[in-house]
C-alpha positions as CSV (number, residue, x, y, z in Angstrom):
1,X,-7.9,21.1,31.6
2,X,-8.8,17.3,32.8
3,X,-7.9,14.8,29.8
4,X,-11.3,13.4,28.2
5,X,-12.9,10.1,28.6
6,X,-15.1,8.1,26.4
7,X,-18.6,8.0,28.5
8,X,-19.2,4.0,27.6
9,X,-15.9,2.7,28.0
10,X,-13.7,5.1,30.1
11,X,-10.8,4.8,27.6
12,X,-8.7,8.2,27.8
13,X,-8.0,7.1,24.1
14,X,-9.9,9.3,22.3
15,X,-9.3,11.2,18.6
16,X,-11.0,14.3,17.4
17,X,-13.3,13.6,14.6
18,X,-14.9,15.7,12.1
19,X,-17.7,17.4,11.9
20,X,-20.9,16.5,10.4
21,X,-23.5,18.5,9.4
22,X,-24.7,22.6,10.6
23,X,-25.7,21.4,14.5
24,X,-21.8,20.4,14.8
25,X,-20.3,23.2,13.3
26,X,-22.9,26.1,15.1
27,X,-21.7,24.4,18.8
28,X,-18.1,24.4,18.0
29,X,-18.5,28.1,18.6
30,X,-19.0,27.0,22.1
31,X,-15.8,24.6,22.1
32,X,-18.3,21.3,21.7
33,X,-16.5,19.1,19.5
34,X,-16.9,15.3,18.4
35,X,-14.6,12.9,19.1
36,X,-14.6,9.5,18.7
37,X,-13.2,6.6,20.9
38,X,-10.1,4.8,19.5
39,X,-11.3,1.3,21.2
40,X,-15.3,1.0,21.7
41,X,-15.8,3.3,18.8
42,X,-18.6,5.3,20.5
43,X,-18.9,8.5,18.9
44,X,-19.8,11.5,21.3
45,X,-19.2,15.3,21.5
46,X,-17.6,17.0,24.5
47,X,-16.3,20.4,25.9
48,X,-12.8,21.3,24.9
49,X,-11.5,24.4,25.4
50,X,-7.9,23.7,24.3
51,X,-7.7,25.6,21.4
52,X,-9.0,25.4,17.6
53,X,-10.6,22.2,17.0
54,X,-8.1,20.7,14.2
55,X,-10.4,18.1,12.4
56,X,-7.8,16.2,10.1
57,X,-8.5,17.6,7.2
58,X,-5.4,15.9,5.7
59,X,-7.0,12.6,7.3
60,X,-10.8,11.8,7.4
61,X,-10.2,8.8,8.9
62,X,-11.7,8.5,12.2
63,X,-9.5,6.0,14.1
64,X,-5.8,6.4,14.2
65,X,-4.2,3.7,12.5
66,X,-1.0,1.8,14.2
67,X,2.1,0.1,12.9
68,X,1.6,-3.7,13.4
69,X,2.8,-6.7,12.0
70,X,0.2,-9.7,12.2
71,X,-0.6,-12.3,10.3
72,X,-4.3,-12.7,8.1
73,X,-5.9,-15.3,6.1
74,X,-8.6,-14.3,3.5
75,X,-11.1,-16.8,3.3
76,X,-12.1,-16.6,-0.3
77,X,-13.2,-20.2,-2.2
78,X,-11.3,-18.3,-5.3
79,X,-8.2,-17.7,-4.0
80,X,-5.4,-19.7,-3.2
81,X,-4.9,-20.2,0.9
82,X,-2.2,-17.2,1.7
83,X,-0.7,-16.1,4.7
84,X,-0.6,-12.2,4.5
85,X,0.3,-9.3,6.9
86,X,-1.5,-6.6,7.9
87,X,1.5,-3.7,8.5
88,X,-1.0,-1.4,10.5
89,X,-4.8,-1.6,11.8
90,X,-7.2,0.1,13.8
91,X,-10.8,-1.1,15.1
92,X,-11.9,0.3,11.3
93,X,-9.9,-1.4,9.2
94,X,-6.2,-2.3,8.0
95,X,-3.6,-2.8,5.4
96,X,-3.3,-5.9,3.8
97,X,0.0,-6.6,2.5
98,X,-2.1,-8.5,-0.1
99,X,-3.3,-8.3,-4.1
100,X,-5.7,-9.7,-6.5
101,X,-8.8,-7.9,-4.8
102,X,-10.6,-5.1,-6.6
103,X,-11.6,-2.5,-5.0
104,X,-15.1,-2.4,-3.6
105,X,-15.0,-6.6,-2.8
106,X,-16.2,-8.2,0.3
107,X,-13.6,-10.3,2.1
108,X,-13.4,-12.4,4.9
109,X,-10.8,-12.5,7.3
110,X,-9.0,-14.4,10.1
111,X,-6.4,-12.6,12.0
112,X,-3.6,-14.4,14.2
113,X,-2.2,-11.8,16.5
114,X,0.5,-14.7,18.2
115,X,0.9,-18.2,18.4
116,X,-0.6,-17.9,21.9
117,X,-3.8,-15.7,21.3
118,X,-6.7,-16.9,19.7
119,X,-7.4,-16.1,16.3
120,X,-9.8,-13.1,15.4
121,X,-12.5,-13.2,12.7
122,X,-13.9,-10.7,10.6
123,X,-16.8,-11.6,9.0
124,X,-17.3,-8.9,6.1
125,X,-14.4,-6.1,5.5
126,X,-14.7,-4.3,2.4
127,X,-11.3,-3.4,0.0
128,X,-11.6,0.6,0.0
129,X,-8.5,1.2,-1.8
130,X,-5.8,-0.9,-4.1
131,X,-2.1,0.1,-4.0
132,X,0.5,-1.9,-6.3
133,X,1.5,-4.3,-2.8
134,X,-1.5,-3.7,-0.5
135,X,-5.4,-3.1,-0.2
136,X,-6.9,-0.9,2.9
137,X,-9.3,-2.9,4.4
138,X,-12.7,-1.7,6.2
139,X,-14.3,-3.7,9.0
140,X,-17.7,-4.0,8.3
141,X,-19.0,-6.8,10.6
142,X,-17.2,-8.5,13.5
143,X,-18.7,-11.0,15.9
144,X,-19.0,-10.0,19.5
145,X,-16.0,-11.9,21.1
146,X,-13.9,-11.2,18.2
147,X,-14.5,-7.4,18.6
148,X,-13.3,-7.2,22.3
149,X,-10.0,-9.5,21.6
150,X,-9.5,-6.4,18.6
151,X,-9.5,-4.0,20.8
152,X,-7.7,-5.3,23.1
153,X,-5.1,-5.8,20.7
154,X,-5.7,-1.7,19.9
155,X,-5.5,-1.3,23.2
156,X,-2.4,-3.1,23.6
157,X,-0.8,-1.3,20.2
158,X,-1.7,2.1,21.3
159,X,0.0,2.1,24.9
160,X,2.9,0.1,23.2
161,X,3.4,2.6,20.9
162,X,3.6,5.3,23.3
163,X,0.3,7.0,22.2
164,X,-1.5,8.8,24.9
165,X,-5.3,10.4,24.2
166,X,-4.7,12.4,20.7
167,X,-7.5,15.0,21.2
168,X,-6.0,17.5,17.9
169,X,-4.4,14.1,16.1
């Protein structure tokens, strides 16, 4: 079987996604499943014939996250200027080795991937859940520009890591 592509970008990075609504679930008869691309997020279905479509039923989450270790800045007039680190991210969202935030609050972020790259801005990301040390983030709007340098830094996580296309992930 040839390994799947995403149709916009051509990234063999792709993750089974699940389904949404009757249409979805009637084709799957027919081995069309979604799947959703790890870097330009399109969203498409496709022929896969490899067996039984697993679609995370453990994990809804669409992207897979990845371990990473980069510094962010919240830029929030109430809160004192602090340096956290996000410990793994995705084009979605993150974890924000951070505290203070209830859940359900608007943030805005600045990531620093290195001293050499160019910072990366998020303009609205929403807390979704609060652990004791850390808050998972959601990316909710990201500027053009800034979007490409995050996944590139996806990009860059994902072959680093050693994860090819995860079609059952």
């Amino acid at each position: 079987m040839r390994e799947l592509h995403c149709p916009v970008c051509a990234s063999s990075f792709v993750r089974a996604t699940y389904q949404e609504g009757r249409a979805e679930r009637l084709v799957s008869h027919f081995n069309i499943f979604p799947f959703r691309c790890q870097l330009c997020t399109n969203r498409f279905r496709a022929f896969y014939s490899g067996g039984r479509h697993n679609t995370q039923a453990f994990d809804r989450r669409q992207y897979t996250r990845l371990s990473a270790s980069i510094e962010a800045q919240v830029l929030d007039y109430k809160q004192p200027i602090v340096i956290n680190r996000i410990t793994n991210i995705s084009m979605d969202g993150c974890t924000l080795q951070a505290t203070g935030f209830p859940k359900g609050a608007f943030l805005e972020l600045v990531l620093k991937p290195t001293m050499e790259e160019e910072a990366i801005r998020i303009e609205t990301a929403m807390v979704c859940s609060v652990r004791p040390s850390s808050i998972g983030v959601r990316f909710l709007e990201i500027p053009p520009e800034h979007y490409r340098r995050l996944a590139q830094i996806v990009l860059g996580l994902l072959v680093g890591q050693g994860l090819g296309p995860t079609l059952n992930a």
